[in-house]
C-alpha positions as CSV (number, residue, x, y, z in Angstrom):
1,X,0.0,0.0,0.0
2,X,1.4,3.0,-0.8
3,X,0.2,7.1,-0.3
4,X,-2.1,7.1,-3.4
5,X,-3.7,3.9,-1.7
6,X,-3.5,5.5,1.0
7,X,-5.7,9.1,-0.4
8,X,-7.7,6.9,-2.0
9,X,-8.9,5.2,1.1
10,X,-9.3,8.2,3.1
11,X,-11.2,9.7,0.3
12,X,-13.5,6.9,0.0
13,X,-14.1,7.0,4.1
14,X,-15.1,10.5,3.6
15,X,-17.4,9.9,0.7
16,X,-18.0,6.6,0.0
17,X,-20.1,7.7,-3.3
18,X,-17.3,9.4,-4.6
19,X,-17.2,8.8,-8.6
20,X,-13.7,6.8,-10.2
21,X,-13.2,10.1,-12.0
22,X,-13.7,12.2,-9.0
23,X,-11.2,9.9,-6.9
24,X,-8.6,9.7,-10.2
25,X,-8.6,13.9,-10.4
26,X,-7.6,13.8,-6.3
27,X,-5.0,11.4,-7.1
28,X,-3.7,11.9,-10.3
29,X,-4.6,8.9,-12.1
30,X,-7.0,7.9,-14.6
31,X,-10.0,6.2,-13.7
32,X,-9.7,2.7,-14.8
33,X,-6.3,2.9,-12.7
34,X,-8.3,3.9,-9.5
35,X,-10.7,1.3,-10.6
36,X,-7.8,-1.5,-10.7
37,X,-6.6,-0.2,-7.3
38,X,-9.8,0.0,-5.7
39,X,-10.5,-3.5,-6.5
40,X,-7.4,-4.6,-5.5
41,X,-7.7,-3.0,-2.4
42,X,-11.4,-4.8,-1.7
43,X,-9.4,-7.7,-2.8
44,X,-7.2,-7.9,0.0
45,X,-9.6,-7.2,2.4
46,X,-8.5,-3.2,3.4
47,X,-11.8,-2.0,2.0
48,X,-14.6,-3.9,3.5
49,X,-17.9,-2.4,2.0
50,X,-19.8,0.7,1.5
51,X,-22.8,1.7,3.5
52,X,-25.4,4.6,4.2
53,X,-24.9,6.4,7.1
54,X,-28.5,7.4,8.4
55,X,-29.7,9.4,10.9
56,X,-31.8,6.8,13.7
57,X,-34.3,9.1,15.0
58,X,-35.8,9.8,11.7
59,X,-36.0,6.0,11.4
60,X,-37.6,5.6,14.5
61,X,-35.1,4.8,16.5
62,X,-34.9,7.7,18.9
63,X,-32.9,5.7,21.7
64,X,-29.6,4.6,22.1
65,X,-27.7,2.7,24.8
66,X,-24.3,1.3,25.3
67,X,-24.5,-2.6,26.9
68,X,-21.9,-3.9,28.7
69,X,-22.1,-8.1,29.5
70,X,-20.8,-10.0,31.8
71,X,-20.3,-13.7,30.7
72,X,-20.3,-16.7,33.1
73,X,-16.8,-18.8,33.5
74,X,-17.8,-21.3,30.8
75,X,-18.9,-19.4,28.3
76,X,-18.2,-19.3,24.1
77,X,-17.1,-16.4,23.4
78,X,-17.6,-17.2,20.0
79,X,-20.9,-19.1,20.1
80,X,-22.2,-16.1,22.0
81,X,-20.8,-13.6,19.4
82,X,-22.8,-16.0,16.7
83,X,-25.9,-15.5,18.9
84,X,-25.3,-11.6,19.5
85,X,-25.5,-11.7,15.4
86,X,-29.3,-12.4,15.5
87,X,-30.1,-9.7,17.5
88,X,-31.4,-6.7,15.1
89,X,-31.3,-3.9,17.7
90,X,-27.1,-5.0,17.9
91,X,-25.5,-2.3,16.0
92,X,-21.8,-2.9,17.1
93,X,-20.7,-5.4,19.0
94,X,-17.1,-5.2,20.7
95,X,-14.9,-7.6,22.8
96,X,-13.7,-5.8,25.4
97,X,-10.8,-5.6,28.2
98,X,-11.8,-4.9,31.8
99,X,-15.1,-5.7,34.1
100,X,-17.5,-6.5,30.8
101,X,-16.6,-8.9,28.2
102,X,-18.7,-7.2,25.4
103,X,-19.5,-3.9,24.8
104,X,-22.7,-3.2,22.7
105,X,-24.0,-0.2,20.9
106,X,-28.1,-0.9,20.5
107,X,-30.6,1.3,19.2
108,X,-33.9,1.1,20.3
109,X,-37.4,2.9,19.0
110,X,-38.2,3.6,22.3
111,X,-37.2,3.0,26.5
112,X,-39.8,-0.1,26.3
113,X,-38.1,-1.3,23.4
114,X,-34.4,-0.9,25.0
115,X,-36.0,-2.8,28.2
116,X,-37.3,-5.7,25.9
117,X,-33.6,-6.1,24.1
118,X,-32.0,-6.1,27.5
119,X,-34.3,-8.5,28.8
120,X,-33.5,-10.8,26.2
121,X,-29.7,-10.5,26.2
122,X,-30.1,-11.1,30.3
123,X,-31.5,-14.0,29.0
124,X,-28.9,-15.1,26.5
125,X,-27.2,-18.3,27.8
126,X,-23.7,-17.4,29.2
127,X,-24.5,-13.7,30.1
128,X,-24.2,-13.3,33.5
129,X,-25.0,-9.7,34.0
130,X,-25.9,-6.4,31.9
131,X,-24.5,-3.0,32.5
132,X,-26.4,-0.4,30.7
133,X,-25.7,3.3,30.1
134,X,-27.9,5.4,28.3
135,X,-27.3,8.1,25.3
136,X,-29.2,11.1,26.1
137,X,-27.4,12.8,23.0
138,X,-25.0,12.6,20.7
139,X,-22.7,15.1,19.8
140,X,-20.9,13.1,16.5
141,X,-20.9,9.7,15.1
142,X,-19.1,7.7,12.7
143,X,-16.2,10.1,12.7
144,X,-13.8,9.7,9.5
145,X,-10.6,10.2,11.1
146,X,-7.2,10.6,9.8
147,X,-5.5,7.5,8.8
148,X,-1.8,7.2,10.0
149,X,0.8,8.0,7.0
150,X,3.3,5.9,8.3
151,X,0.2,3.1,8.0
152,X,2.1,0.3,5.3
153,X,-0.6,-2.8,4.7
């Protein structure tokens, strides 16, 4: 990976809709070379996917809440990971150092709804205990930040 790899990724994290021409007049290549580096980039696995970033409230979902578990002694980390999967309401799911063993962004339409999803991860078989904190707002999400230049894939 080199520094136009490198522009071109950062570009693409900024705007993910961004045309091959657009991307090939920021890096100063043509577009079927961005187009051959691009796909050699999803290739190997350094660009993932593209997505639409939404705003949850006007979807209905006007309530957020970090979840932290707790896991009994004997439990599969990754059979309980599998199981997390299912859950629609799970919108990032990290394993975590400290107290909790995963932490959970969820999104819920409403405090009822919240209360139904934590019931049923309480519920989950090897979660010992739920820790939840609430998001009364949020002041930025899904922040693009800088990647490193040093970064070498």
């Amino acid at each position: 990976m080199d520094a136009v790899d490198r522009q071109l990724i950062q570009a693409l994290r900024e705007n993910g809709r961004a045309s091959y021409a657009e991307l090939g007049r920021l890096v100063g290549l043509s577009g079927p070379s961005v187009t051959d580096r691009i796909n050699r980039l999803e290739t190997a696995g350094v660009i993932t996917g593209y997505r639409a970033t939404i705003d949850p409230p006007s979807m209905g979902l006007g309530v957020t809440a970090l979840v932290g578990l707790q896991l009994s002694d004997a439990t599969d980390h990754e059979e309980l990971a599998a199981r997390l999967r299912h859950l629609a309401e799970i919108e990032d799911c990290w394993f975590i150092a400290g107290d909790d063993s995963y932490m959970l962004k969820v999104r819920a339409t409403d405090v009822d709804g919240l209360e139904r999803t934590i019931r049923r991860l309480s519920g989950t078989r090897g979660v010992s205990r739920t820790r939840t904190t609430i998001v009364l707002s949020t002041k930025w999400e899904n922040r693009v930040g800088v990647l490193p230049e040093d970064f070498d894939h």
